[in-house]
MIPATOR-338257 format. One record per atom (N, C-alpha, C): residue number from 1; atom name; chain; residue in one letter; z negated, x, y negated. Coordinates in steps of 0.001 Angstrom, whole numbers, always signed. Atoms other than C-alpha are relative to their C-alpha. Last residue first. Layout:
N
torpa balum dolo voza up east north
NUM CA A A Z X Y
...
END
This chain:
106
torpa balum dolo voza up east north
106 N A X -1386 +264 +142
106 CA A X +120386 -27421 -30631
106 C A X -129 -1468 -1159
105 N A X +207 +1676 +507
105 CA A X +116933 -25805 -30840
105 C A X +1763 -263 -149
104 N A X -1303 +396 +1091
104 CA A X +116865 -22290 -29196
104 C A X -36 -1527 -1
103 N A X -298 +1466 +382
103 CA A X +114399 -20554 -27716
103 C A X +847 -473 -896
102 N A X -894 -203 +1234
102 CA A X +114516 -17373 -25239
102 C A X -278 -1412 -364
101 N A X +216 +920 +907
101 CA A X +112519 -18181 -21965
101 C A X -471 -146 -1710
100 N A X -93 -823 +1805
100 CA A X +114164 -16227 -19707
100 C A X -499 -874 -982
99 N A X -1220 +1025 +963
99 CA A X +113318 -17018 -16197
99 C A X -474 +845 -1625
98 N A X +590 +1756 +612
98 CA A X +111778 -14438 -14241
98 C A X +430 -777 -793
97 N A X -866 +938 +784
97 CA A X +113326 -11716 -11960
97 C A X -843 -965 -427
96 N A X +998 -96 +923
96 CA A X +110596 -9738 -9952
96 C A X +854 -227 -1251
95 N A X +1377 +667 -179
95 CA A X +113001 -8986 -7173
95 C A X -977 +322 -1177
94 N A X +598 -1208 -685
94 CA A X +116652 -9299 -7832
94 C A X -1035 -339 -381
93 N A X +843 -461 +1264
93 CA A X +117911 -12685 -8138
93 C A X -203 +1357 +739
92 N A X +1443 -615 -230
92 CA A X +120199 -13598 -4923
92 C A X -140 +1010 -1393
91 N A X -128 -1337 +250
91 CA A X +122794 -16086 -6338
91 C A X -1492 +387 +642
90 N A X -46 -624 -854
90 CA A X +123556 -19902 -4555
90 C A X +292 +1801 -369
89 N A X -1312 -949 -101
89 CA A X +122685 -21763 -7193
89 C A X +87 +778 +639
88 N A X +107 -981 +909
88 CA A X +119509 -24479 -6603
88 C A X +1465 +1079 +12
87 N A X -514 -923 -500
87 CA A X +119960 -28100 -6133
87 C A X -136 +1313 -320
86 N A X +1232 -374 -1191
86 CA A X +117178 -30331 -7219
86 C A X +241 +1698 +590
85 N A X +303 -1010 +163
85 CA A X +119908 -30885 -10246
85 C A X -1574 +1275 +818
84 N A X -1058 -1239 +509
84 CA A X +122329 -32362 -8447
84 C A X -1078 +1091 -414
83 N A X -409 -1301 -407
83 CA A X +119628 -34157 -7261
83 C A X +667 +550 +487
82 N A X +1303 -729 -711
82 CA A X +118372 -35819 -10146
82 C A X +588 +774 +947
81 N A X -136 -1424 +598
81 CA A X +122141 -36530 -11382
81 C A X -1743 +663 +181
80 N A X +16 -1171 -673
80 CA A X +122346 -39116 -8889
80 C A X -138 +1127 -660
79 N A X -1351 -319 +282
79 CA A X +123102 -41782 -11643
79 C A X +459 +1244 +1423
78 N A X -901 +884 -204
78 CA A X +120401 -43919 -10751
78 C A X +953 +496 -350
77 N A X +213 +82 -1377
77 CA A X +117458 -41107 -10790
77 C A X +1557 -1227 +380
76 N A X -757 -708 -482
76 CA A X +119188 -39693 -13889
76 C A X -119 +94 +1421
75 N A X -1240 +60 -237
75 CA A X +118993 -42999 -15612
75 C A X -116 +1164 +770
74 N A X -965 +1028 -750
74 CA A X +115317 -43574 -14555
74 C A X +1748 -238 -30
73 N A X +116 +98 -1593
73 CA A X +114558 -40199 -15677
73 C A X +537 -1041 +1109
72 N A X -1019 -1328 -484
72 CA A X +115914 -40167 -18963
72 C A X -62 -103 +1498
71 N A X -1219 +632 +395
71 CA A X +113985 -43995 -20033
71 C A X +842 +1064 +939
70 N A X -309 +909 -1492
70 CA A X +110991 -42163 -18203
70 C A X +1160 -642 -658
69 N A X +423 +1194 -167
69 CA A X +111470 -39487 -21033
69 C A X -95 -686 +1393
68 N A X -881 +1621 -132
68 CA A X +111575 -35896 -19510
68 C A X -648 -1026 -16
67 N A X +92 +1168 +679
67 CA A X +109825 -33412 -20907
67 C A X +829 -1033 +43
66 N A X +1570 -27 +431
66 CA A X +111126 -30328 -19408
66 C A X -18 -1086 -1297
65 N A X +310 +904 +1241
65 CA A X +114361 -30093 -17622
65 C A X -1235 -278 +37
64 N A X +1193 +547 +435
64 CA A X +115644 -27081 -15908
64 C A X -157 -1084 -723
63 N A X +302 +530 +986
63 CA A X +118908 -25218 -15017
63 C A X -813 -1359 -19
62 N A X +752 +803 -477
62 CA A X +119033 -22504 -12586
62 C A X -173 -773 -1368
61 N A X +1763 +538 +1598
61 CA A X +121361 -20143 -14229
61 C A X -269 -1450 +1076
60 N A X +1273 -1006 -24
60 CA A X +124057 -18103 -11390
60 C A X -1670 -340 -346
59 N A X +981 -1096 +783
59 CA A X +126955 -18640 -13539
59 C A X -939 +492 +1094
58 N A X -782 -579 +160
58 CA A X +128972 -21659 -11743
58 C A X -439 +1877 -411
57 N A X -475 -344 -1001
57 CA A X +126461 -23665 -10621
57 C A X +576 +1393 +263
56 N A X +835 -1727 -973
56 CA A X +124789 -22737 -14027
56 C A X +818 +54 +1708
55 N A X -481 -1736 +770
55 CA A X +128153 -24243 -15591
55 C A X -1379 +483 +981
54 N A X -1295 -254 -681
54 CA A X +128178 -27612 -13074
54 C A X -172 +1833 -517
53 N A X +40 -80 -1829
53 CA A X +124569 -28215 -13849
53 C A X +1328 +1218 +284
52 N A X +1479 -867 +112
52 CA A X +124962 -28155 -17706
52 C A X -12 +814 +982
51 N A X -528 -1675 +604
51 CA A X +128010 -29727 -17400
51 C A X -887 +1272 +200
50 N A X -822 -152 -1027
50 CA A X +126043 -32804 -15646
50 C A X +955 +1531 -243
49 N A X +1148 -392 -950
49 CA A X +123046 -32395 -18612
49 C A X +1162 +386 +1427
48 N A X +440 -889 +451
48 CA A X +126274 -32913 -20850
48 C A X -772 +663 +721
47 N A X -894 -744 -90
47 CA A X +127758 -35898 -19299
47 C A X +80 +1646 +311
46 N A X +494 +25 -1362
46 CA A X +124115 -37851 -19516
46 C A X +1561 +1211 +660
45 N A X +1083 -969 -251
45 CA A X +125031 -37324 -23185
45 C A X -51 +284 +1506
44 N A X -401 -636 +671
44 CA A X +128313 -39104 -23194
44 C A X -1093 +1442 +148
43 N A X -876 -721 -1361
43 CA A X +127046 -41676 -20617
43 C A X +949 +1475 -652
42 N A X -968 +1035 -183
42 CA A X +124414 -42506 -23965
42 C A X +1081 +1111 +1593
41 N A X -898 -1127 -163
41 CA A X +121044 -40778 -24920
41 C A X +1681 -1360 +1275
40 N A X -1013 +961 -716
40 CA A X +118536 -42482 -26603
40 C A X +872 +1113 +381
39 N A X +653 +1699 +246
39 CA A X +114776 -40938 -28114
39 C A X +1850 -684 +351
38 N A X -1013 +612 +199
38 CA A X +115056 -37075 -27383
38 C A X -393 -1992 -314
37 N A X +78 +728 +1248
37 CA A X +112086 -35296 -28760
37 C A X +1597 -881 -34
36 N A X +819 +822 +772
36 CA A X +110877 -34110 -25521
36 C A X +4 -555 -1197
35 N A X +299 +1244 +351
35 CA A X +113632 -33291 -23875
35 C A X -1023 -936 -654
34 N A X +982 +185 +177
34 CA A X +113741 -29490 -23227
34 C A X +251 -1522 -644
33 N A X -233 +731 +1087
33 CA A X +116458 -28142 -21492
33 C A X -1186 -951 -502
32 N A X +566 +1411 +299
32 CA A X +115512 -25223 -20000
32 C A X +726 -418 -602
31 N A X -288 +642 +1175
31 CA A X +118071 -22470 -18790
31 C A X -743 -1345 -39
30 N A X +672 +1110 +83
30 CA A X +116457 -20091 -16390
30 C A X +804 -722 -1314
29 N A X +192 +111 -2193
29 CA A X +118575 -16527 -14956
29 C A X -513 -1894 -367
28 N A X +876 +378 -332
28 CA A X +119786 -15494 -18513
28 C A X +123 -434 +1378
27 N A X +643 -341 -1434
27 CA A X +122873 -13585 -18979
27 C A X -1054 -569 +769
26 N A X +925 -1410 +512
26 CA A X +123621 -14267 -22860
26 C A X -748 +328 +1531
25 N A X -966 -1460 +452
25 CA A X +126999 -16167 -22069
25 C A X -1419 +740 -38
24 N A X -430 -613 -1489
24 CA A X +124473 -19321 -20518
24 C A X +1041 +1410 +37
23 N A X +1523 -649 -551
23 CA A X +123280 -19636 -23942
23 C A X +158 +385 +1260
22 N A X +873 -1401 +571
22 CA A X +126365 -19865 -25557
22 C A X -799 +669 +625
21 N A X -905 -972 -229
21 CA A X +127614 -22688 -23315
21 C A X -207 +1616 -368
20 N A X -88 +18 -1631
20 CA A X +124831 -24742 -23602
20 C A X +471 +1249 +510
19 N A X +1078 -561 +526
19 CA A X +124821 -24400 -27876
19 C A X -30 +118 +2124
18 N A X -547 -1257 +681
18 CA A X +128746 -25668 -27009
18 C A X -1747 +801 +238
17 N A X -535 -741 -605
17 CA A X +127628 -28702 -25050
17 C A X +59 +1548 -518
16 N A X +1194 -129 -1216
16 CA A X +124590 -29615 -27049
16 C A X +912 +860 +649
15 N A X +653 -1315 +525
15 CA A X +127308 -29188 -30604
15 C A X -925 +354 +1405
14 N A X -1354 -1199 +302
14 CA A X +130060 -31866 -28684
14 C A X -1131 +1175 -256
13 N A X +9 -512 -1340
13 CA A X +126757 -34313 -27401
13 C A X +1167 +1069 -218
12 N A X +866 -1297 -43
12 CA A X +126463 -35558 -31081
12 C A X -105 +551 +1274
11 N A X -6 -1244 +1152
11 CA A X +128921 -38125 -31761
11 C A X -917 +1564 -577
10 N A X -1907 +439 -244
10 CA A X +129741 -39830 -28116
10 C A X -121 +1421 -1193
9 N A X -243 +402 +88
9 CA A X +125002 -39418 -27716
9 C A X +1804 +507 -145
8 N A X -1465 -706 -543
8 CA A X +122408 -37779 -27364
8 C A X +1148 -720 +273
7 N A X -894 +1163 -992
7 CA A X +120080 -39645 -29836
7 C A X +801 +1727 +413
6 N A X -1089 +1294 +185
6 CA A X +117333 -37591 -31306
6 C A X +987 -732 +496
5 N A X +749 +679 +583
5 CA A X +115946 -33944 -29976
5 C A X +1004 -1119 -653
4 N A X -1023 +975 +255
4 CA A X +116856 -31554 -27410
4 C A X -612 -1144 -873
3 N A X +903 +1388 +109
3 CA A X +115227 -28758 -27324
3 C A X +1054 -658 -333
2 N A X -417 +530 +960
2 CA A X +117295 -25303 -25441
2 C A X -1295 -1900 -637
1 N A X +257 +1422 -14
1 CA A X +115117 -23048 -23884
1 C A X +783 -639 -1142
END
C-alpha cells in the first residue's frame, strides 16, 4: 500500500510516480493507493493514478484506491479514470493468491 498524503500535484507527483514504479518491481498482485490524507491534487497528479493503471495493465497488479476524497472521486468520475480503473488485468492468479499488503508511504 502506497499513502498518499498532501497536495498531488506538477511539484510532487515525480517521487508518487517513481515510489509506484518500485513497488510494482517487487511482484505483488494488489497495489493500494491509499488517499486518505490527500487534500488537492492537480491534472499532474490525476496523471499518476492513470500510470498507475497503465503499469498494472501492463504487470499483472490490480490497482486499488482506498479513501477516496469526494473532491478525488468527482474528478475521476469526470475524467473517466473510474473505469479505467473498474477494469481488471487480464493475468490468471494462481489459486489462493491474495493481495500483498506491504506498506509504503510515498
Amino acid at each position: 500500500m502506497i499513502q498518499v498524503v498532501g497536495d498531488l500535484a506538477y511539484m510532487t507527483a515525480a517521487p508518487l510516480r517513481v515510489e509506484i514504479d518500485r513497488t510494482m518491481d517487487t511482484g505483488l498482485i494488489t497495489l493500494i493507493l491509499d488517499f486518505g490524507g490527500l487534500k488537492f491534487i492537480d491534472s499532474t497528479g490525476l496523471s499518476v493514478i492513470v500510470h498507475a493503471w497503465r503499469e498494472g495493465q501492463q504487470r499483472g497488479v490490480r490497482v486499488r484506491l482506498r479513501s477516496v476524497p469526494r473532491f478525488l472521486g468527482a474528478i475521476l468520475d469526470m475524467t473517466g479514470v473510474t473505469g479505467l480503473l473498474a477494469r481488471e488485468p487480464t493475468v490468471v492468479e494462481p489459486a489462493g493468491a491474495t493481495p500483498d499488503d506491504r506498506s509504503v508511504t510515498a
